[in-house]
C-alpha positions as CSV (number, residue, x, y, z in Angstrom):
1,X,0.0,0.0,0.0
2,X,2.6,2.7,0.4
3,X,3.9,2.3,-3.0
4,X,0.1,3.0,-3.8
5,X,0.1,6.0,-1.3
6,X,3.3,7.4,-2.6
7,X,1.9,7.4,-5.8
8,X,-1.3,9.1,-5.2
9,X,0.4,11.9,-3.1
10,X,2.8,12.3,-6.5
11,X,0.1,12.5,-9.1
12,X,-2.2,15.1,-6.5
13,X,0.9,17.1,-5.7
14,X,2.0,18.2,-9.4
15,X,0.5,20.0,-12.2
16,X,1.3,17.3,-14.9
17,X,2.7,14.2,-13.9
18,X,5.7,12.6,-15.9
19,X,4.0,9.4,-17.3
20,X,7.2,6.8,-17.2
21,X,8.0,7.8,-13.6
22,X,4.4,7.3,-12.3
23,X,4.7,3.8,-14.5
24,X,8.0,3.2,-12.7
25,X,5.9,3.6,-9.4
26,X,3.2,1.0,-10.8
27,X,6.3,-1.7,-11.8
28,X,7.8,-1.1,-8.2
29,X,4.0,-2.0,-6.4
30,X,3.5,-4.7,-8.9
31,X,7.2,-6.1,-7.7
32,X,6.3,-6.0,-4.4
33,X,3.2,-8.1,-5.0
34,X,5.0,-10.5,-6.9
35,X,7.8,-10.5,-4.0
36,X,5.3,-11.4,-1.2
37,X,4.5,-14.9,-2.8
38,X,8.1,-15.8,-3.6
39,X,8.1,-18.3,-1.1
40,X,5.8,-20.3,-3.0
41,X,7.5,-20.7,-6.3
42,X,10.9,-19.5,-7.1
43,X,8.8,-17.7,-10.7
44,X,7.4,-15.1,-8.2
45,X,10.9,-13.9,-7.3
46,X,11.9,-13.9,-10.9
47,X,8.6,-12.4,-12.0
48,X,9.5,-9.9,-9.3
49,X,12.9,-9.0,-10.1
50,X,11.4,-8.6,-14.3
51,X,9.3,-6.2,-12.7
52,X,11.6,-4.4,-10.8
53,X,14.1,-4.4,-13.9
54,X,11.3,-3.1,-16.0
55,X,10.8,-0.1,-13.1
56,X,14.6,0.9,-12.8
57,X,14.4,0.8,-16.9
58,X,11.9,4.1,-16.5
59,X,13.5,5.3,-13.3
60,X,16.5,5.6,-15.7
61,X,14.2,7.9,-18.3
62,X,12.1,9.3,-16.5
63,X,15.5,10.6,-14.8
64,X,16.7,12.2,-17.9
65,X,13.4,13.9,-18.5
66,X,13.6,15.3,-15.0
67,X,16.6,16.9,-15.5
68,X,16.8,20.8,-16.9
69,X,19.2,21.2,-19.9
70,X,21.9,23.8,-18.3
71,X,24.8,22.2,-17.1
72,X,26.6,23.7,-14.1
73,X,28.4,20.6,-13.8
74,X,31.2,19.4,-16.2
75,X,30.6,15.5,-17.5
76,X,33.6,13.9,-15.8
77,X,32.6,15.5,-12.1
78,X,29.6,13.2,-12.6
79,X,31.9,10.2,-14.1
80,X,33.9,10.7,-10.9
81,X,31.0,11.1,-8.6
82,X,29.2,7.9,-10.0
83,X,32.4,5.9,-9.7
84,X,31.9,4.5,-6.3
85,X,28.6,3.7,-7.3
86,X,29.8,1.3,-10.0
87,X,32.9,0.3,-8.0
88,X,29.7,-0.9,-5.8
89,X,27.3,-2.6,-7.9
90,X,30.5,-4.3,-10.0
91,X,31.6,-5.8,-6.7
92,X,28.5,-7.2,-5.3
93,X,28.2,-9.3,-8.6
94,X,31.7,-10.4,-8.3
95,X,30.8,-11.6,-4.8
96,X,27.9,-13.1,-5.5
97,X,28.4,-14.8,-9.0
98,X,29.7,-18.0,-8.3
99,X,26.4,-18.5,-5.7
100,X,24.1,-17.4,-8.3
101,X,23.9,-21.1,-10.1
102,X,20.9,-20.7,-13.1
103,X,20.0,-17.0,-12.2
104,X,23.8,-15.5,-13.3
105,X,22.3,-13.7,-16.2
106,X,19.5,-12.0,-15.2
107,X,21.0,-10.9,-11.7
108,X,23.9,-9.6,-13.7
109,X,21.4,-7.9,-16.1
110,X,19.2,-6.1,-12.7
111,X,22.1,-5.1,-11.3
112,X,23.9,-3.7,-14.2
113,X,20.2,-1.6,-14.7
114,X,20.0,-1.0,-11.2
115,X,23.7,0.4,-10.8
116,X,22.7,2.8,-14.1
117,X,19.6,4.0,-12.1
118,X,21.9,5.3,-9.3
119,X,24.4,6.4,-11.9
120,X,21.4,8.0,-13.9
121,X,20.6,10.0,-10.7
122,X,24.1,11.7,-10.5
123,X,24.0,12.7,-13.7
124,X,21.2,15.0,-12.7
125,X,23.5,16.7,-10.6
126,X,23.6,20.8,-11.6
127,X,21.1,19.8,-13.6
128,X,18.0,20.2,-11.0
129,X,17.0,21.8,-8.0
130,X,19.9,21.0,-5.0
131,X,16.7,20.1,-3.0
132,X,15.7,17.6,-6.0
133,X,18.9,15.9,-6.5
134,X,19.9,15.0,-3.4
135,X,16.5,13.6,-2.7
136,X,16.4,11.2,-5.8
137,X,19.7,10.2,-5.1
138,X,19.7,9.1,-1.7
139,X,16.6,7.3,-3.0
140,X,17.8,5.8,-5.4
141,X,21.3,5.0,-3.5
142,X,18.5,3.3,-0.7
143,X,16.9,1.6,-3.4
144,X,20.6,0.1,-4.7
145,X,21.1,-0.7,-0.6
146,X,17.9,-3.0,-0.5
147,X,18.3,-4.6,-3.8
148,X,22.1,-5.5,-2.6
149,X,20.5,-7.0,1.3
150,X,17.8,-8.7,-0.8
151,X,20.6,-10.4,-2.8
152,X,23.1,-11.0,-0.3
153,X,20.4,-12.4,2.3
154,X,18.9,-14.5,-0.7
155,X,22.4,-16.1,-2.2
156,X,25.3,-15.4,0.2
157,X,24.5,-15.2,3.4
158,X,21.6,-15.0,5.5
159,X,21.1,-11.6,7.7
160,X,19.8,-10.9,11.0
161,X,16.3,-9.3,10.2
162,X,17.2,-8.9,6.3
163,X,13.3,-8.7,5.7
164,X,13.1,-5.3,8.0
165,X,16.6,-4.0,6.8
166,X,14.9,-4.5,3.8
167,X,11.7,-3.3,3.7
168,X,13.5,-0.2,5.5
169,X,15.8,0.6,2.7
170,X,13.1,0.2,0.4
171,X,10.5,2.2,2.0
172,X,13.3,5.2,2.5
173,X,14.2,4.6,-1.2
174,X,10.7,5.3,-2.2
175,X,9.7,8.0,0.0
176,X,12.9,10.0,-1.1
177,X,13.0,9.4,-5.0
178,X,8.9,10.3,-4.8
179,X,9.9,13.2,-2.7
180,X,13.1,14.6,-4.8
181,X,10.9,14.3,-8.5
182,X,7.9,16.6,-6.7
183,X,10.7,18.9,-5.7
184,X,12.1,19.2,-9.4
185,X,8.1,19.7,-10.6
186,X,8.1,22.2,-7.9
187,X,11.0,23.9,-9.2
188,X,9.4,23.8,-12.8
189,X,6.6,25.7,-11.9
């Protein structure tokens, strides 16, 4: 339900929504669905993670659209900044790959998508209001956070509480990203 909610308050809180981010939104509560019946069949966790995939996809445009076309900020401050970002997501995989058995590919694939999501929100950087930016990324940075628990929880090790630390990130991730785009609309108008 708080996908749903955080969803609402976007589409009542700006003029004129941006159509792939509230679709991102949908794909996120329709992962989240899927998710709660993956211990029933290992196809709702991999219907899940599609759905998610298919959700960082239009984070990833809907990003770009949300961005204003000056540029305060030259492009290898953002290569730099985004760095640690890849460093992360790269060495997750490399940790988890030889666990991952039939599901190498497509966990490869999310979190290549899913690294470019969080790189996609630093390249916004100059490029929106402070207030904006810094909201999306620490969203989307909490979004990366819960994807990498999930994962670690699921095919490395198991975590004390993972399904709270979890749902924790998650929830923050949301909240923020939801938060930071209504801030850029607000800044539009």
């Amino acid at each position: 339900m708080l996908v749903i909610s955080l969803a609402a308050y976007y589409h009542q809180s700006v003029p004129s929504i941006n159509k792939l981010f509230f679709l991102a939104l949908v794909f996120c509560w329709i992962g989240d669905v899927l998710l709660m019946f993956n211990h029933l069949n290992e196809l709702f966790f991999m219907a899940g993670l599609g759905s998610f995939l298919i959700a960082h996809l239009l984070l990833i445009l809907s990003y770009h659209q949300l961005s204003f076309t000056n540029d305060e900020f030259k492009g290898t401050q953002r290569v730099r900044l985004s760095f640690p970002i890849i460093l992360a997501g790269s060495g997750l995989v490399v940790i988890l790959l030889p666990r991952l058995g039939e599901l190498k590919i497509p966990v490869i694939i999310y979190a290549l998508v899913l690294t470019l999501m969080v790189v996609q929100s630093v390249f916004r950087l100059g490029r929106t209001s402070p207030k904006s930016f810094w909201l999306v990324f620490f969203g989307a940075a909490f979004f990366m956070l819960s994807d990498s628990l999930l994962a670690i929880d699921k095919f490395y090790q198991t975590i004390s509480f993972a399904g709270v630390w979890v749902m924790i990130t998650y929830i923050a991730a949301i909240y923020l990203i939801v938060n930071g785009v209504t801030a850029h609309n607000e800044q539009v108008r």
